[in-house]
OpenMM code with the backbone's topology and positions (N, CA, C; nanometers):
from openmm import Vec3, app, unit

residues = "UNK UNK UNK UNK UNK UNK UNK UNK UNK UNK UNK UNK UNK UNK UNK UNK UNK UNK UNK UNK UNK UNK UNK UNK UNK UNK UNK UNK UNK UNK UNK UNK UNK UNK UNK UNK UNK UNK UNK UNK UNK UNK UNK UNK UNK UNK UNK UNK UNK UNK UNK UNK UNK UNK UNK UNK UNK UNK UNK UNK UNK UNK UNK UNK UNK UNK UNK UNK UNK UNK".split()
positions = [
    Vec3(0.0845, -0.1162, 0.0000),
    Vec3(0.0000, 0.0000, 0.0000),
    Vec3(0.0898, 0.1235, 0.0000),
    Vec3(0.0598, 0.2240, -0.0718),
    Vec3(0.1469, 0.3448, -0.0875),
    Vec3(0.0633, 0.4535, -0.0136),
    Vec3(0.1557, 0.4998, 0.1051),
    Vec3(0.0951, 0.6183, 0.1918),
    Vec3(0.1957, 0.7526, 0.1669),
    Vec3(0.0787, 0.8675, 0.1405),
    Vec3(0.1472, 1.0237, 0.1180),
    Vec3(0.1743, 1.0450, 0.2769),
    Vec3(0.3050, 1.0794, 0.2719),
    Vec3(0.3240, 1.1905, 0.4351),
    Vec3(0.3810, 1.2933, 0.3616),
    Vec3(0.3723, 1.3931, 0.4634),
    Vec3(0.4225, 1.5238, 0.4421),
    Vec3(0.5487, 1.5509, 0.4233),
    Vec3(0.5824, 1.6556, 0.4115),
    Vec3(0.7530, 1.6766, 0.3472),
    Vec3(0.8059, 1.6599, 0.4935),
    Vec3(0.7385, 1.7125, 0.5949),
    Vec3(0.7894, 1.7154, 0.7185),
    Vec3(0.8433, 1.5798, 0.7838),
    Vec3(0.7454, 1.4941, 0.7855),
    Vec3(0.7764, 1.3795, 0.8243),
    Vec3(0.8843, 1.2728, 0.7433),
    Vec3(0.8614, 1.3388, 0.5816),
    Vec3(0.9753, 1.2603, 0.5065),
    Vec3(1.1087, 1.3084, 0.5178),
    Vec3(1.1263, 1.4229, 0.6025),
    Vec3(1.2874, 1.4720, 0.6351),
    Vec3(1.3215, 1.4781, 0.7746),
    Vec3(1.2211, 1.4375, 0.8377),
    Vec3(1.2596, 1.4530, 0.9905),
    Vec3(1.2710, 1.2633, 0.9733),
    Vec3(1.2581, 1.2027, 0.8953),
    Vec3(1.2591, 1.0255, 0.9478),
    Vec3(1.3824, 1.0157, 0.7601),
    Vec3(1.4259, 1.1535, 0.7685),
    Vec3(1.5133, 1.0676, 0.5916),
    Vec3(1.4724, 0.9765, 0.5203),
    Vec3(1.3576, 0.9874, 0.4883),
    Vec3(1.2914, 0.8710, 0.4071),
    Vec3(1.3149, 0.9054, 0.2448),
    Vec3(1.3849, 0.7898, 0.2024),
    Vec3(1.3435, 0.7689, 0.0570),
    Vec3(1.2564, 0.6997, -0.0443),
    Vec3(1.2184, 0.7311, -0.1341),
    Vec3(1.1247, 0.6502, -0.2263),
    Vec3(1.1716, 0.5325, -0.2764),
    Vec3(1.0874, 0.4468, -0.1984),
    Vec3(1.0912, 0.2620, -0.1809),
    Vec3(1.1191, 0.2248, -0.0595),
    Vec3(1.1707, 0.3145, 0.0803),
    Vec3(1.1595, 0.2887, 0.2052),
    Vec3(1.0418, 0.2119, 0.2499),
    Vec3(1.1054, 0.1271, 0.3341),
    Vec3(1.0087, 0.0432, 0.3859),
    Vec3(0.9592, 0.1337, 0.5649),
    Vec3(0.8639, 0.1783, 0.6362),
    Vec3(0.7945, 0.2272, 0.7277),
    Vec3(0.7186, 0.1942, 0.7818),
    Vec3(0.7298, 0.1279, 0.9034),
    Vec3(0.5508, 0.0953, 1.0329),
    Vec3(0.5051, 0.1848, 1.0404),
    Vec3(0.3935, 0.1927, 1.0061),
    Vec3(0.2698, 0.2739, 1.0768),
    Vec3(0.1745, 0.1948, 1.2268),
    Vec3(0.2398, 0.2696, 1.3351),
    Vec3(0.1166, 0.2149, 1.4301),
    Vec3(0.0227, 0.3073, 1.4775),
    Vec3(-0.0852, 0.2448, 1.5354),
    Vec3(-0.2057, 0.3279, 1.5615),
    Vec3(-0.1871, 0.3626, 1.7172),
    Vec3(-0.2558, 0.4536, 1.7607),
    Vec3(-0.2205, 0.4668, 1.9134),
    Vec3(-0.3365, 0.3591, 1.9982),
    Vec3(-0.3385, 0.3201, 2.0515),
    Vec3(-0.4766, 0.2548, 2.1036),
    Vec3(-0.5179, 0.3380, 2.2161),
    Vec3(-0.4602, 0.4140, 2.2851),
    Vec3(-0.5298, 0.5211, 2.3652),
    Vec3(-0.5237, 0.6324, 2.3281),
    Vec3(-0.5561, 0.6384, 2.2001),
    Vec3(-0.6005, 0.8266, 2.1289),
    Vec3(-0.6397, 0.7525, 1.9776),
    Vec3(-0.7609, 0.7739, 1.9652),
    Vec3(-0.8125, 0.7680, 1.8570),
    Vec3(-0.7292, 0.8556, 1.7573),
    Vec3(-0.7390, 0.8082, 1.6152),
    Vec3(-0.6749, 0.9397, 1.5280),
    Vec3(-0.5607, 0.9486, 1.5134),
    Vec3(-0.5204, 0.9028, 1.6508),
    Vec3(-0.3142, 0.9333, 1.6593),
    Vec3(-0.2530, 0.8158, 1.6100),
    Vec3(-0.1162, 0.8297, 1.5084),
    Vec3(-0.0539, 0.7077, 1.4966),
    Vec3(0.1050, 0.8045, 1.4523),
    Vec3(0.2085, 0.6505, 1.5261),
    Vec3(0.3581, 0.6964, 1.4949),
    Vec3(0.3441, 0.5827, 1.3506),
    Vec3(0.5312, 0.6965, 1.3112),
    Vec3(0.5823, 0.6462, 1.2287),
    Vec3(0.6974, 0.6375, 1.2069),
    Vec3(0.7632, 0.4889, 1.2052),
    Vec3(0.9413, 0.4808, 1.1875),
    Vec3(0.9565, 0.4172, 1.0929),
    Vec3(1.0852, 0.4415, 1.0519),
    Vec3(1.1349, 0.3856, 0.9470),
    Vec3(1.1872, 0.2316, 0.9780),
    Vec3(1.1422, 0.1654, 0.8937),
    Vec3(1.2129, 0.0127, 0.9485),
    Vec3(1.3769, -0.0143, 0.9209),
    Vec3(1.4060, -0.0739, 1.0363),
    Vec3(1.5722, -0.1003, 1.0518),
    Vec3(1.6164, -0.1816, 0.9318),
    Vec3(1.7405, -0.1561, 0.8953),
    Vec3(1.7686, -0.2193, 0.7895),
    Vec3(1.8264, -0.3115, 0.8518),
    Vec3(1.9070, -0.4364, 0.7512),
    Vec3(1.9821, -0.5367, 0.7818),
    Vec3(2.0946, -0.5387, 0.8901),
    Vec3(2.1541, -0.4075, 0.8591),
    Vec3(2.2630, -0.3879, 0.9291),
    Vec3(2.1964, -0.3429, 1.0943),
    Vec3(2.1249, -0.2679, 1.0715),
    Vec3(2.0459, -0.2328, 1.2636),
    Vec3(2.0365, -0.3613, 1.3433),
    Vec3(1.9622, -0.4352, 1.2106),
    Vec3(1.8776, -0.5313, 1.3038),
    Vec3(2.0376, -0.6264, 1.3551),
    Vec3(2.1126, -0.6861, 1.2695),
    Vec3(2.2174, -0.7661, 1.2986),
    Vec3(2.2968, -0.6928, 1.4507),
    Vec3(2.3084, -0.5456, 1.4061),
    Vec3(2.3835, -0.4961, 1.5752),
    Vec3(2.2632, -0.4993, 1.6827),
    Vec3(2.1666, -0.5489, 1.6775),
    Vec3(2.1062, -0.5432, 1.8090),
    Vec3(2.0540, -0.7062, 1.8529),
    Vec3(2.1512, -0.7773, 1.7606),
    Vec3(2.1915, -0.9325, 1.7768),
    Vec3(2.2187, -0.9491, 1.9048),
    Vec3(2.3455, -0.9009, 1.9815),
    Vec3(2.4158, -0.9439, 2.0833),
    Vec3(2.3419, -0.9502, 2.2498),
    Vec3(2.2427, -0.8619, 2.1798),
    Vec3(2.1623, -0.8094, 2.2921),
    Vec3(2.0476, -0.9472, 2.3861),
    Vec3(2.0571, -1.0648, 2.2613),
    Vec3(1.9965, -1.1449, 2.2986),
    Vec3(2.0530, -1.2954, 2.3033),
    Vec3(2.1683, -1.2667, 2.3234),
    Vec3(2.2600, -1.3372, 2.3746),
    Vec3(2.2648, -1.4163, 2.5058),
    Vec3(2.2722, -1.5446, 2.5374),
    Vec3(2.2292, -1.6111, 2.6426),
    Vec3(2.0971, -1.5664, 2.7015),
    Vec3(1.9318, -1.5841, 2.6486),
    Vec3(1.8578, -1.5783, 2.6081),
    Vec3(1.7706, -1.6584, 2.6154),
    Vec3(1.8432, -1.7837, 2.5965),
    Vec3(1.7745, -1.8972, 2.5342),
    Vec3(1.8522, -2.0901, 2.6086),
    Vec3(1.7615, -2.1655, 2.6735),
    Vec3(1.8529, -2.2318, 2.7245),
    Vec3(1.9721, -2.2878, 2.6726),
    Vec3(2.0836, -2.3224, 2.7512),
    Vec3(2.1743, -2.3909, 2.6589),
    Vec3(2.1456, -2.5304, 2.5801),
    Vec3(2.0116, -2.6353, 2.6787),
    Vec3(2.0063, -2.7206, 2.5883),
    Vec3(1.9055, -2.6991, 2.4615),
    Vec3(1.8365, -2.5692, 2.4499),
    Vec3(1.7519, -2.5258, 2.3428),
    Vec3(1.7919, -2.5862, 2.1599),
    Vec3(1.7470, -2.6328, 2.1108),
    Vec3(1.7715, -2.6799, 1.9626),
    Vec3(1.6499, -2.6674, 1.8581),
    Vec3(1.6966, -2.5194, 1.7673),
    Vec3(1.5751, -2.5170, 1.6580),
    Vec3(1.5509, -2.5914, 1.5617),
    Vec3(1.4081, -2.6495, 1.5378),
    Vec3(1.3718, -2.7796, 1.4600),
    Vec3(1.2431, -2.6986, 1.3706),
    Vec3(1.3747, -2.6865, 1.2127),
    Vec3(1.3136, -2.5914, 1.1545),
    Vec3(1.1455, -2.6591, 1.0576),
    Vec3(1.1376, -2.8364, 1.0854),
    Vec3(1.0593, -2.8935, 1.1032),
    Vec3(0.9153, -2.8718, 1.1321),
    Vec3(0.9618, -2.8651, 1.2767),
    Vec3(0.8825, -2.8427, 1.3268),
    Vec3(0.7983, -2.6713, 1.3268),
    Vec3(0.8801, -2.6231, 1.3083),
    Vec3(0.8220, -2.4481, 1.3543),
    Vec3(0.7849, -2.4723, 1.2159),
    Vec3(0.7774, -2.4853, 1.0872),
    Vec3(0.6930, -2.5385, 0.9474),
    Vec3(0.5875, -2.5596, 0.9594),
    Vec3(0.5645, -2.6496, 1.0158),
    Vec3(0.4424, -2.7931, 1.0382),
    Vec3(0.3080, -2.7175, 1.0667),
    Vec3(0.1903, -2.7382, 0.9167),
    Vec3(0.0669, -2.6419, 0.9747),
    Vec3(0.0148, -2.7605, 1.0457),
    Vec3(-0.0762, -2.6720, 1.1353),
    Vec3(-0.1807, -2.7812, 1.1806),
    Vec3(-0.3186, -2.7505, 1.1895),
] * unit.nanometer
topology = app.Topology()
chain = topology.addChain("A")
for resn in residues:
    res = topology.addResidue(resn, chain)
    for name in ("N", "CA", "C"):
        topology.addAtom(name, app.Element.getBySymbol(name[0]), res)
């Protein structure tokens, strides 16, 4: 879906044409909604470490299973 924002919002968030952007809604204010720009590859990979020991050590993903409709 292609959404117009204002010049304002397209230079205060540096957005370029084909940027990818969340729109969320506020749920306690009708009417109101933010907007960020989505992290690219590189953001998301540095905020990797952060979830580091996380997860038990005997934990093992079973890409199988997380597939499997039911």
């Amino acid at each position: 879906m292609a959404v117009r924002l204002p010049a304002s919002i397209v230079e205060a968030l540096e957005l370029r044409e084909g940027d990818d952007i969340e729109i969320e809604i506020a749920v306690d204010a009708p009417r109101t909604f933010g907007i960020r720009k989505k992290p690219g590859a590189e953001a998301l990979l540095e905020r990797l470490p952060a979830f580091r020991g996380k997860l038990p050590a005997d934990f093992r993903f079973d890409r199988n299973e997380a597939n499997e409709r039911g």
